[in-house]
N, C-alpha and C positions, 0 to 999 in steps of 0.2 A: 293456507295452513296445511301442513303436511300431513298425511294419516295418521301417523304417531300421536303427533303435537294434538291431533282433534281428539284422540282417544287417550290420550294423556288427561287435558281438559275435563273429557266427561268424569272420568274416574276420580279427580281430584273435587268433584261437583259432587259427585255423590259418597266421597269419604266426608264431605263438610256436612251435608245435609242427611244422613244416614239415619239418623236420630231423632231425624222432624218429618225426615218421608212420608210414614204411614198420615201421619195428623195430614197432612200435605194432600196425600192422592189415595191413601188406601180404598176410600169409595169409589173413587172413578176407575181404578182398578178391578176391584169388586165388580162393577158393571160390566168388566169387559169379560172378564173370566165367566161370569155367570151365564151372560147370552152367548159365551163360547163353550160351554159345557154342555149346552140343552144340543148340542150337536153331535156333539164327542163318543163315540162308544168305548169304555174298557171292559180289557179283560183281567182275569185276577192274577194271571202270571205277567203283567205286563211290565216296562223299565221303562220310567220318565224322563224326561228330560226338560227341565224349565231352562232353559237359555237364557241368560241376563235375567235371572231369580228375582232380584232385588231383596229385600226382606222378606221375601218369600209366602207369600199372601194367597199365591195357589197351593200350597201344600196342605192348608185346611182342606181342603174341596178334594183333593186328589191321591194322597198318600194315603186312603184305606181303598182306594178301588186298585190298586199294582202292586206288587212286588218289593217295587225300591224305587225311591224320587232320586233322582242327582239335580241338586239346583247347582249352576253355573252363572260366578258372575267376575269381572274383574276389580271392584270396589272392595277392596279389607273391609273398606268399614260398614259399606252395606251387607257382607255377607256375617258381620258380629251381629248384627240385625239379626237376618236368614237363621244365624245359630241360635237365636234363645227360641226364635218360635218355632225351629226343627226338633229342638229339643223334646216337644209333645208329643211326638211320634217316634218310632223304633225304626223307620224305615226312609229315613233322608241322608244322603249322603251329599258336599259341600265340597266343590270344586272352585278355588282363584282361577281362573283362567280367562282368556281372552274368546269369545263368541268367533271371530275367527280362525282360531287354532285350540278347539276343542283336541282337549287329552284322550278321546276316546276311538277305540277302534271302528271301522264300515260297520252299518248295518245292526248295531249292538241296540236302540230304543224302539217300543210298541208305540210312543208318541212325543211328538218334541210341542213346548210352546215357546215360543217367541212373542213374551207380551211387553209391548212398550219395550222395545230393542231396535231394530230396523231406521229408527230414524234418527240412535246415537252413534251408526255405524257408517264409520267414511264410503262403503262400499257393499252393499245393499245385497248387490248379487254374489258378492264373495260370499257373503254371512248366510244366505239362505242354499249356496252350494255345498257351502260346511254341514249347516242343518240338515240336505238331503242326504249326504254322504253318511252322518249318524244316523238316520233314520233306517227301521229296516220296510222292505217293500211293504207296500200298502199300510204305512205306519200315519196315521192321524199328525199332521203340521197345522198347530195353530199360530197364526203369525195376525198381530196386528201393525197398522198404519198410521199414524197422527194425518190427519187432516190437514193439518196446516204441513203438513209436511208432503203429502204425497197428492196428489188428484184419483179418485175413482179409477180413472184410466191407466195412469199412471204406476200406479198399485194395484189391479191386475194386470197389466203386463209386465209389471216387475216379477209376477206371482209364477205367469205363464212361461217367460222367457227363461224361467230358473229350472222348467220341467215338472211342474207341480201340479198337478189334480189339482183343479180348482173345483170343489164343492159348491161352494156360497162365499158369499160375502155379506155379512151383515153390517147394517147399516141403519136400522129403523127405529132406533132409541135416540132420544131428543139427549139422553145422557152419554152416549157415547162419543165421546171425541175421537176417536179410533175409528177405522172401517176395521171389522173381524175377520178373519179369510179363515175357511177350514177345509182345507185340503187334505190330501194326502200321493203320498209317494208313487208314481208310479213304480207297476212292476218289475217292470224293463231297463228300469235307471240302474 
């Protein structure tokens, strides 16, 4: 299957189930954002970036600690989702766009997350080089892994090979399906 055709696929998966997601995964979601946030530090002038948003389930947690949320996702219909519940805040902004060809300039976000993306991406390392490229130095990347999709090893060196400050990787909740990576940017990049 082509990269297209795979990312075709997803997007057509999640305009049909857009509407039943949250009932779906909202908790297991919830889990992963919550043991990734006791991590995280912000600051109040900060610019987010949820990468592959979904209906947008970090923006309760995270859009009064920054500046302004930009959730990104390629799904019309999961970002109609994203928009009634951005709607509760003043400060989210709602990009269509592809996780590998973000619309945004070098350097422009204080923190990117990557929750539940990486393992509906044909190409893993492209998507987390996009991600460092938005990020600015020393800018907090939370990215997680499906389990069944990646091995412990294989999801830090995908982490390491991308040039990322590898923080931690959490792992120790019987509820997370996900390993958590919190990293961040080096300087240098």
């Amino acid at each position: 299957m082509s990269e297209w055709e795979l990312k075709r696929d997803n997007m057509q998966h999640y305009d049909i189930t857009a509407k039943s997601y949250d009932m779906q995964y909202a908790e297991e979601q919830r889990v992963k954002i919550e043991t990734s946030l006791k991590k995280v530090e912000f600051n109040e002038n900060g610019l987010i970036l949820d990468c592959g948003c979904g209906t947008g389930l970090l923006f309760e947690y995270v859009a009064k600690k920054a500046d302004m949320v930009v959730g990104l996702d390629f799904s019309r219909g999961i970002l109609a989702e994203a928009k009634r519940r951005a709607e509760a805040f003043g400060s989210i902004s709602l990009v269509l766009a592809d996780a590998d060809y973000p619309p945004f300039r070098d350097s422009a976000f204080s923190h990117v997350f990557a929750v539940t993306l990486l393992q509906n991406m044909p190409n893993p390392e492209k998507t987390l080089a996009e991600i460092c490229r938005v990020a600015k130095e020393n800018a907090y990347i939370i990215v997680t892994g499906l389990k069944k999709k990646f091995s412990l090893d294989g999801f830090e060196g995908l982490l390491r090979k991308s040039g990322l400050n590898l923080i931690e990787i959490l792992n120790d909740s019987e509820l997370l399906k996900c390993y958590v990576a919190i990293c961040k940017k080096p300087s240098h990049r």
